[in-house]
N, C-alpha and C positions, 0 to 999 in steps of 0.2 A: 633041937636043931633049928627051926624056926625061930627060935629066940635069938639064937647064936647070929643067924642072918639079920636081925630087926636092928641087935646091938652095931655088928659090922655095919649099916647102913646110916645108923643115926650117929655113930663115928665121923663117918666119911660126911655126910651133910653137914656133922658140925665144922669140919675140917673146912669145910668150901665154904661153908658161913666166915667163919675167922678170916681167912684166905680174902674176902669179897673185903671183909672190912678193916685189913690190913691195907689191902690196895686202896680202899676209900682215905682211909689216911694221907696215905703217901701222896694223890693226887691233890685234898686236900692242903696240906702242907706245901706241895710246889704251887698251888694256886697261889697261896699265902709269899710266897718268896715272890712270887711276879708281881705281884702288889704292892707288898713291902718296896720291889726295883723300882718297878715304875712310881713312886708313892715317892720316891727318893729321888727321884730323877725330874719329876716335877716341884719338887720342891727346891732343888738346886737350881734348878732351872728358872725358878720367879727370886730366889736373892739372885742371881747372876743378872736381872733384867733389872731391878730393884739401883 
């Protein structure tokens, strides 16, 4: 029975592990698009003054 509960637990932490670094992704990723924008936006922005 105790095992049974150890398994369900270290299930569920791995679940919230994955979960944690799935979100770390995604935020990663939009970070990466805001940079990319702005990265593009300054760049157009010195041939436009150019």
């Amino acid at each position: 029975m105790s095992k049974h509960i150890l398994n369900r637990k270290s299930r569920l932490n791995l679940k919230r592990i994955h979960e944690l670094q799935v979100k770390h992704v995604a935020q990663v990723s939009q970070i990466d698009r805001f940079a990319l924008y702005l990265g593009i936006r300054v760049d157009l922005r010195l041939q436009w003054d150019s």
